[in-house]
N, C-alpha and C positions, 0 to 999 in steps of 0.2 A: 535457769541461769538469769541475774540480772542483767539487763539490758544498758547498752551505754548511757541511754535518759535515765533510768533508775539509780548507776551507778553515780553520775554528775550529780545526781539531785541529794541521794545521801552524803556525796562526799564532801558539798558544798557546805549541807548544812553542820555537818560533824565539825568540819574547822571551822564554820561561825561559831556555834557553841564552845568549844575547845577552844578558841582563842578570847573568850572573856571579854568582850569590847568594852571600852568606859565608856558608861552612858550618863554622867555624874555632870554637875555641874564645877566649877573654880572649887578647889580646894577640898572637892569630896574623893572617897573613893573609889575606885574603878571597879563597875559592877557588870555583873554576866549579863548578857543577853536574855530573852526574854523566852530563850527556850526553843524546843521544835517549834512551835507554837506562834513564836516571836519573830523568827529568821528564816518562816518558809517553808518548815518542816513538816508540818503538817500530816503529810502523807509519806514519811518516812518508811514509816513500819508497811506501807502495802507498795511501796514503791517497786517492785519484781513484781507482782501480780496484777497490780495494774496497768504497769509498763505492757506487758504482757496482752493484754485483753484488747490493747488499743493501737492505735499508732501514733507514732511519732510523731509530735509538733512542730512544727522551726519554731522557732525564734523571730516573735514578733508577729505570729499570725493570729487573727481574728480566730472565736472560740469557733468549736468543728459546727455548731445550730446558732445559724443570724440570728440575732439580735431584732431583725426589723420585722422576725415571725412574731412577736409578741407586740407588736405595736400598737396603736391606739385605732389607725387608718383599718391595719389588719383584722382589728377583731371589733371594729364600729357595731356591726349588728347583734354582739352577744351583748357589751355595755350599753349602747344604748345612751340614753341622757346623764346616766349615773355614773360615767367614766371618772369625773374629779371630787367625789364626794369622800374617796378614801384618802386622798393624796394630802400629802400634807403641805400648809400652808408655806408660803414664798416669801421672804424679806430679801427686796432690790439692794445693793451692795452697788455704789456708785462707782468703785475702782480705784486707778492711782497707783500712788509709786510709795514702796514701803521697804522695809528692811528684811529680808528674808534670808532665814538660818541665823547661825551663829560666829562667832571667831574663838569663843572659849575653848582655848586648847586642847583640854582635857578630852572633850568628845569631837573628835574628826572622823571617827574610824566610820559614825556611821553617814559618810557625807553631808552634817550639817551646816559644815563651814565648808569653803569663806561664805561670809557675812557679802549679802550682795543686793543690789538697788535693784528692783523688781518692781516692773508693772505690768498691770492686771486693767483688763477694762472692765467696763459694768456689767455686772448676771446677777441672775436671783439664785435663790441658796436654799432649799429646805429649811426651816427652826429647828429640825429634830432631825434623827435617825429616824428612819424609815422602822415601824412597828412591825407587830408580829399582825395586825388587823391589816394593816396598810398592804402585807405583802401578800395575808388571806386572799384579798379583793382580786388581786394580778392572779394568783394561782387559780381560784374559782373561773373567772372571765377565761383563762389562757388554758388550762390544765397543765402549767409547765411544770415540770419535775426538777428538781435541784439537784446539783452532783454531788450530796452526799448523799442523797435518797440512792442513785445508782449505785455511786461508789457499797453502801449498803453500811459505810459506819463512817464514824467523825471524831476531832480527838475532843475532848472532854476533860478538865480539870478534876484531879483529884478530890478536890474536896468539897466539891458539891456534889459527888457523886452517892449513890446509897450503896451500903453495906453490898447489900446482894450484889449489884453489877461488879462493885470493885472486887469479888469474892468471881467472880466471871473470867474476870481479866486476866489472861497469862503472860500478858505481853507489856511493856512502856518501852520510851526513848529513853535509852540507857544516860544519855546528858541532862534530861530534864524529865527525872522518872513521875511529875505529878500530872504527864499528861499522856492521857491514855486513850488507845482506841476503842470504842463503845460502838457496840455492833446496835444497829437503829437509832443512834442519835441523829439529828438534823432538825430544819427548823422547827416543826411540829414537835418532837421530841428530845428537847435539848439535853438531859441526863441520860436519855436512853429508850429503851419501847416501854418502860413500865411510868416515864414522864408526859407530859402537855405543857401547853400554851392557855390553860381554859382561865388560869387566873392573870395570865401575862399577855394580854391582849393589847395595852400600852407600853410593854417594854420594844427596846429593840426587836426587830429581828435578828437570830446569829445561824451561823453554821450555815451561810450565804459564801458561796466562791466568789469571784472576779465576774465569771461569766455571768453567773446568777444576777449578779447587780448591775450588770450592762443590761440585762435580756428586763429587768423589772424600771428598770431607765428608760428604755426605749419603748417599753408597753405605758409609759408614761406619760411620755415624749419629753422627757429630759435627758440629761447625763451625767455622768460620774465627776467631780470637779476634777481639775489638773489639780497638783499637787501645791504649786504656787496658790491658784483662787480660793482651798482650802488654805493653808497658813496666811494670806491675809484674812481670810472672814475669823481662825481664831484668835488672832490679837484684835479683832475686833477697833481697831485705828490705834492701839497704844504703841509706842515706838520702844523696843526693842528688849519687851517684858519676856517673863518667864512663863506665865499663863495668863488666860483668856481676861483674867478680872487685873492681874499686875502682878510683883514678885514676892507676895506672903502668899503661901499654900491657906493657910487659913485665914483671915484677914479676922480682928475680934473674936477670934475662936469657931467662926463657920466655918462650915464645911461646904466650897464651891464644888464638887467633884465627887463622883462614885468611885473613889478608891481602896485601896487595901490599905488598914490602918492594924497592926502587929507585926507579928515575925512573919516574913515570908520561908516558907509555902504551909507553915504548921498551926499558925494560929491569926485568925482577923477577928479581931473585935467590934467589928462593926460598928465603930464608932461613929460613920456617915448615914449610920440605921440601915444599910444592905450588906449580904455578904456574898452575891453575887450582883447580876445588871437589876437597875431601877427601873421601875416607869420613867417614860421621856419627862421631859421637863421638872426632875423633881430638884431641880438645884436651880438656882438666878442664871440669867442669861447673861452674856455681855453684851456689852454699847451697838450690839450691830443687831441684839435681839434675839440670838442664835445660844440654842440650848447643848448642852454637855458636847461642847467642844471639844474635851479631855476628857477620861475617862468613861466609865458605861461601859463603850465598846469599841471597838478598834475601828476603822472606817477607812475602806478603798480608796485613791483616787484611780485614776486613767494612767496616771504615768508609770513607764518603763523605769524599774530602779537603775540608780547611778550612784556613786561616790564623786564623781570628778568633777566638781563643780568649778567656776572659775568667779574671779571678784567684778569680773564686767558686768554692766546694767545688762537686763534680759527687758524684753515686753513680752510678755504675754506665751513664758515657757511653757514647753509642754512637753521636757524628760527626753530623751533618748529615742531613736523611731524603733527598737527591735528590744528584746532584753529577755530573763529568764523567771525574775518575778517583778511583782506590782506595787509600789509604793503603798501604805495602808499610813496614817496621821490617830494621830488621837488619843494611845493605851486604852486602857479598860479598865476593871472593875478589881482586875489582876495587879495592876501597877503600883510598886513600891521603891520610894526610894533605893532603895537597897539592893534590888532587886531588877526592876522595870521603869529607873528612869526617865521615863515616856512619854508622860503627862504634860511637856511642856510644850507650845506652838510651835517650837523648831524641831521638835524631833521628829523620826522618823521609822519606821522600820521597812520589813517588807515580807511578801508571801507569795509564792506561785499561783501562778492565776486558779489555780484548780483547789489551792487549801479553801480549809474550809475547819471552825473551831468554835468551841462555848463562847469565845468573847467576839466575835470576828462582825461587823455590820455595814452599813454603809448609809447613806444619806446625798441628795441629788442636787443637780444645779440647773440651770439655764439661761440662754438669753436674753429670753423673753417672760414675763408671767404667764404661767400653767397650770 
């Protein structure tokens, strides 16, 4: 029998899907959500059996394995000297008061607006998403195990998948049938147990949970940004643009962004030369030096999701104290107009701290330089 956390969790996500949210900007029109995949779902399809295996959550508690067992203090004697040689580089971000969200009517559904005066004080910020070497390093040192390595599968985009596995599959999310669960996906093997990492050494890492990217934060000694210190570092100091560089997707015909450029979900043309995630840095930075701010891959912050935002100045928010999933910023490699639109600094979505997906990643913050 499913359990009342399984129940909630498919039920939640079946009306996010089923009610089509506009994610569009003035004058476009109102497109789906971004799928199981997009709103949460993730773990849809094992939600009964894993409800089952485990217990029960609240709302708003710290993951069931601290965080501070993977830390840098904790496992001093296995790193050794070589603790900061895989991490990635840090650009200082001075802080201030900016524009954060939107007012464009059209997309409220997914708490973008009100448009509100936000400050943020000064932290350093990774350049990149956290690699698939970067997060080698933490697993060798720590021996941590990921929760879809447990969980034993993770969902996976149609169509990057090969013949065979999809020839596997008996099962998808009936609202967004191109995402599928693949029994041995996770980060080591992102299409499946017959995939690797041996030529994606500089791509993101994906098919990282919530907790995953706390526990690889804290063996760092940084943290997950809030959701505000993310959205100011991708406008990057421009006031009240659409993406990281301004409000042409292509400015002179480049391409800023690892996005999905055809018909969604049946045809990418690759026209940004990927048809899944890049190596980090392979598109221009913005003015603050900070790499694929939009697209690649979706990226965590700390915050408790909300809707209810209000138009009063905030300092230095930080989301809701309890909640059911995690704010994630950024889209992916998935994101199409039409489809996922995602890709711009206000947007939003969100995922239960336990999904875990081909696009899903994260990238770190701090007070201090690390």
């Amino acid at each position: 029998m499913v359990s009342c956390l399984a129940f909630f969790i498919i039920f939640g996500c079946l009306n996010k899907v089923w009610g089509l949210q506009s994610s569009c900007g003035a004058g476009q029109e109102p497109v789906a959500p971004e799928g199981a995949a997009g709103c949460g779902c993730d773990r849809l399809q094992r939600a009964a059996a894993a409800a089952a295996a485990r217990e029960p959550v609240e709302e708003g508690t710290e993951p069931a394995e601290p965080a501070v067992k993977y830390s840098k203090d904790s496992n001093g004697a296995v790193l050794g000297g070589d603790a900061n040689k895989l991490l990635s580089p840090m650009v200082q971000l001075s802080g201030g008061e900016f524009l954060m969200g939107t007012n464009d009517p059209a997309i409220p559904a997914d708490g973008e607006g009100p448009q509100r005066l936000v400050h943020v004080d000064s932290f350093y910020m990774d350049i990149q998403e956290v690699t698939n070497q970067q997060f080698q390093s933490f697993v060798t040192a720590t021996g941590y195990v990921t929760e879809a390595e447990k969980f034993g599968d993770s969902f996976v985009f149609e169509g990057i998948l090969s013949e065979r596995v999809k020839n596997e599959i008996t099962e998808a999310v009936a609202a967004a049938p191109w995402w599928l669960p693949v029994k041995g996906a996770n980060w080591k093997h992102p299409e499946g147990s017959d995939s690797n990492i041996t030529d994606r050494m500089d791509h993101p890492v994906l098919h990282v949970s919530w907790a995953d990217a706390v526990a690889y934060c804290s063996w760092a000694d940084r943290r997950l940004p809030t959701e505000a210190e993310w959205e100011y570092a991708c406008r990057g100091g421009l006031k009240d643009r659409l993406y990281p560089w301004g409000n042409k997707l292509n400015p002179k015909g480049q391409h800023y962004a690892n996005l999905w450029q055809g018909d969604f979900p049946t045809d990418n043309s690759a026209e940004d030369g990927f048809i899944k995630s890049s190596p980090v840095k392979s598109f221009p930075a913005n003015s603050f030096g900070l790499y694929d701010m939009v697209g690649n891959a979706w990226e965590w912050t700390s915050d408790w999701w909300t809707v209810h935002h209000t138009a009063e100045q905030k300092y230095n928010p930080t989301g809701p104290p309890s909640g059911k999933d995690k704010v994630k910023k950024g889209g992916s490699y998935m994101c199409h107009k039409s489809y996922c639109y995602r890709y711009r600094c206000a947007a939003r979505s969100q995922n239960t701290p336990d999904s875990s997906a081909s696009n899903l990643g994260f990238r770190c913050v701090s007070q201090d330089e690390r």
